[in-house]
C-alpha positions as CSV (number, residue, x, y, z in Angstrom):
1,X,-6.8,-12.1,-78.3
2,X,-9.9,-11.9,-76.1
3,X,-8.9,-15.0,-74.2
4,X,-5.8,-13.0,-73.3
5,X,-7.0,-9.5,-72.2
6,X,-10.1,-12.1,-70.0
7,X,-7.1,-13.3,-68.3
8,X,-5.2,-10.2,-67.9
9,X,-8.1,-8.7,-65.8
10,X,-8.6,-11.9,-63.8
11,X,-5.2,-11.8,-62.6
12,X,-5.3,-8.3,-62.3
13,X,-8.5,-9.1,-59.4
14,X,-6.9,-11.6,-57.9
15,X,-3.4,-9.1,-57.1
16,X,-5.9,-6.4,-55.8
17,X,-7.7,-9.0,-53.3
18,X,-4.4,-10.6,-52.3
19,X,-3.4,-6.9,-51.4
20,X,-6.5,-5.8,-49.5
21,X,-5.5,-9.2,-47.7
22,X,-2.2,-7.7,-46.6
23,X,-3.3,-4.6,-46.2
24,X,-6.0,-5.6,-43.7
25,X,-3.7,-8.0,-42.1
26,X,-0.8,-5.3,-41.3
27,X,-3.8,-2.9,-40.3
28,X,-4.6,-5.6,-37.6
29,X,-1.4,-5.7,-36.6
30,X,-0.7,-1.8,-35.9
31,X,-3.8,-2.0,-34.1
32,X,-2.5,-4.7,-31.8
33,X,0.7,-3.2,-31.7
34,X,-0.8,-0.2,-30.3
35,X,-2.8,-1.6,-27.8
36,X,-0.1,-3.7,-26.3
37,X,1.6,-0.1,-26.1
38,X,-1.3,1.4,-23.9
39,X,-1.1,-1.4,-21.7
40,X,2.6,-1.1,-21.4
41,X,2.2,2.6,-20.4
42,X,-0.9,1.9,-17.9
43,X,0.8,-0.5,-16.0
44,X,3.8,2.0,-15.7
45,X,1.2,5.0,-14.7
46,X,0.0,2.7,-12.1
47,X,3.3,1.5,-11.0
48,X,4.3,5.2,-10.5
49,X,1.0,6.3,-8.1
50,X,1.3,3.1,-6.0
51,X,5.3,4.3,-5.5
52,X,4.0,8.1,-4.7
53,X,1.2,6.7,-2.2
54,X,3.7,4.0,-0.5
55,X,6.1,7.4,0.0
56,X,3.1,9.9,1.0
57,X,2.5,7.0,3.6
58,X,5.7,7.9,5.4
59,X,4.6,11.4,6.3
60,X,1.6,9.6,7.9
61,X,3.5,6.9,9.7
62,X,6.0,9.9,11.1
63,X,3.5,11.9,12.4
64,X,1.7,9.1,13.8
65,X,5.3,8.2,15.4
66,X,5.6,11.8,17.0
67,X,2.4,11.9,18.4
68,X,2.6,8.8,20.1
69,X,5.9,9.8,21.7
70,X,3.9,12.8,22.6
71,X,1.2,11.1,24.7
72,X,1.1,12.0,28.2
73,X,-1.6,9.1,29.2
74,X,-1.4,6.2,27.2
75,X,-4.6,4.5,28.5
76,X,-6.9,7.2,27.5
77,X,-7.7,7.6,23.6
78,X,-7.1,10.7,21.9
79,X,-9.3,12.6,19.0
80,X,-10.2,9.9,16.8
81,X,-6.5,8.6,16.2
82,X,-5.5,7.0,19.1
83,X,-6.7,3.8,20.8
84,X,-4.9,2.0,24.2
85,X,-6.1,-1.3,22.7
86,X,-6.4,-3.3,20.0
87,X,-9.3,-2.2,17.6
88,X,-11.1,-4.9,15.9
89,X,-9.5,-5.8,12.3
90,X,-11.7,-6.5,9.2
91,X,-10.7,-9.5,7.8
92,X,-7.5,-7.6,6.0
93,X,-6.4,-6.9,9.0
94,X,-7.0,-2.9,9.0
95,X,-8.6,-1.3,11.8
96,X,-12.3,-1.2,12.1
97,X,-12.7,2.8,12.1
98,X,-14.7,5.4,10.2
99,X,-11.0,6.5,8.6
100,X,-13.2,10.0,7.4
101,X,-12.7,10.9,10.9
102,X,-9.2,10.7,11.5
103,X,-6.6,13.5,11.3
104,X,-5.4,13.8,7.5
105,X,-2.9,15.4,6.0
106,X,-2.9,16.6,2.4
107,X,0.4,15.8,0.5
108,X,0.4,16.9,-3.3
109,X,-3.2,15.7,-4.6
110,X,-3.2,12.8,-2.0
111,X,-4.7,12.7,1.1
112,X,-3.1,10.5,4.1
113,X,-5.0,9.5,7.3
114,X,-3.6,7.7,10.2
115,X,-4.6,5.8,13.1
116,X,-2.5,4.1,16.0
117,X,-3.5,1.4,18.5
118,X,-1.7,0.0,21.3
119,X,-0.8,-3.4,20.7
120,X,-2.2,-4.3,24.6
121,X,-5.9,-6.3,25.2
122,X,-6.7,-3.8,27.9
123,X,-6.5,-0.3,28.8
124,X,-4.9,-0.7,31.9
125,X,-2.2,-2.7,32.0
126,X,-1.3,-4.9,35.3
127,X,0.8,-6.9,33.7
128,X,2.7,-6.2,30.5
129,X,3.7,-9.5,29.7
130,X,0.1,-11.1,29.4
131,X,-1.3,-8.0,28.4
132,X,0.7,-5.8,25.7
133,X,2.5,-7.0,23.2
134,X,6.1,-5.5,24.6
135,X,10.3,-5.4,23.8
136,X,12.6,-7.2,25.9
137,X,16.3,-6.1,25.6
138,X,18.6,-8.7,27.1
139,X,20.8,-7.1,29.7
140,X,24.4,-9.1,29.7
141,X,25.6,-9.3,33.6
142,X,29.3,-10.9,32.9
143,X,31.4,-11.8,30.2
144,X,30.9,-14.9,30.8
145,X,29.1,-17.7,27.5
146,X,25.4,-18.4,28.3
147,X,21.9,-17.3,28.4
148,X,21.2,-14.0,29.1
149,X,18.4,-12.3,31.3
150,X,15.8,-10.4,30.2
151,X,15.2,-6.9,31.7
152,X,11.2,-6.4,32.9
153,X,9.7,-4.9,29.8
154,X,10.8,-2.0,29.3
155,X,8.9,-0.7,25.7
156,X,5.7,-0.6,24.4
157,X,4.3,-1.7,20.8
158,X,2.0,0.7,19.0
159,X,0.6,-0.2,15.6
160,X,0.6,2.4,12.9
161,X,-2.2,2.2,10.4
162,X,-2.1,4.5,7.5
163,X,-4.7,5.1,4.6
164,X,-3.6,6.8,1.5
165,X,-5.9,7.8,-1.0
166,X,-4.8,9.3,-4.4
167,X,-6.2,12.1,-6.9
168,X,-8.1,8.9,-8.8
169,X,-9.5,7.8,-5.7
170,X,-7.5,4.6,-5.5
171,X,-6.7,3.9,-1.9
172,X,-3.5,1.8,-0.1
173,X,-3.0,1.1,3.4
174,X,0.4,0.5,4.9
175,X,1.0,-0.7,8.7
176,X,3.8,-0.3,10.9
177,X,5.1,-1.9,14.3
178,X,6.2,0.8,15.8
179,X,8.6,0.8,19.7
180,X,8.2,3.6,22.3
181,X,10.3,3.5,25.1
C-alpha cells in the first residue's frame, strides 16, 4: 500500500509542474498578444497625426499662395517669408532659414510656418529663360498638324515650403511648385 500512495503523490507533482508549464506558457502568450496590440494602435496614432499635419499644411501652402499673388515687387524680399531667389537647400532639400522667424499660423494644437522662394538665380531678372525657372503655354496659330510655338514666358515659379509641427513636437515639411501669372 505504501508503494501505491508514493506513487500517487509523484504523479500528483508531476500534473502540478506540467500545469505551471501551461500556465506560464499561455501567460507569455497574452503578454505578447498585448504587446502586438500596442504596436498595432501606435502605428495607427501615428498614421492619424502625419494625415492631420499633411492637411494643416494646406492652410500654410494657401496662404503662402495668396501672398505671393499679393506681391507688388517681386525682386525685393518680404518679412522673413519671402525670397526673389533660390535659398540654399540643406541636403533634404528644405530651405536654409531660421523657420522660428517665419509667419505661423496656429491650427488646432499645430503650428504651421511657411516660406516661399522664387525659383530664379538672381533678383533681377534680364532674361527669364536663363534665369527663372518659368511656364511656357503653347499658343496654336492654325489648324493646321505640327509643332507649335511657344509664347515668351509668360509665368513665374515660386516654391512653397511649409513646416508643420504637432502637439508632440514631431515636425513634417511639405513643398509645393506653385505658378503666378
Amino acid at each position: 500500500m505504501n508503494l501505491r500512495r508514493l506513487k500517487r503523490r509523484a504523479e500528483r507533482g508531476v500534473t502540478m509542474l506540467v500545469v505551471l508549464i501551461l500556465l506560464t506558457v499561455m501567460l507569455l502568450g497574452g503578454l505578447a498578444l498585448a504587446r502586438m496590440t500596442e504596436a498595432g494602435t501606435l502605428a495607427s496614432g501615428n498614421v492619424a497625426y502625419h494625415e492631420a499635419a499633411v492637411q494643416a499644411s494646406d492652410i500654410g501652402l494657401n496662404t503662402a499662395f495668396a501672398q505671393i499673388n499679393a506681391l507688388t515687387n517681386e525682386e525685393m524680399a518680404a518679412n522673413n517669408w519671402y525670397s526673389p531667389v533660390e535659398r540654399a537647400k540643406d541636403t533634404h532639400g528644405l530651405p536654409t532659414v531660421t523657420w522660428a522667424n517665419a509667419p505661423s499660423i496656429t491650427v488646432g494644437q499645430t503650428t504651421v510656418r511657411y516660406v516661399a522662394e522664387r525659383a530664379c538665380s538672381v533678383a533681377k531678372v534680364d532674361y527669364p529663360l536663363r534665369q527663372c525657372l518659368v511656364k511656357q503655354i503653347p499658343q496654336a496659330k492654325s489648324h493646321v498638324a505640327g509643332t507649335e510655338e511657344l509664347d515668351p514666358p509668360n509665368s513665374k515659379q515660386f516654391r512653397i515650403t511649409v513646416q508643420v509641427t504637432d502637439q508632440r513636437g514631431t515636425q513634417i515639411y511639405v513643398q509645393s511648385l506653385v505658378t503666378k501669372g
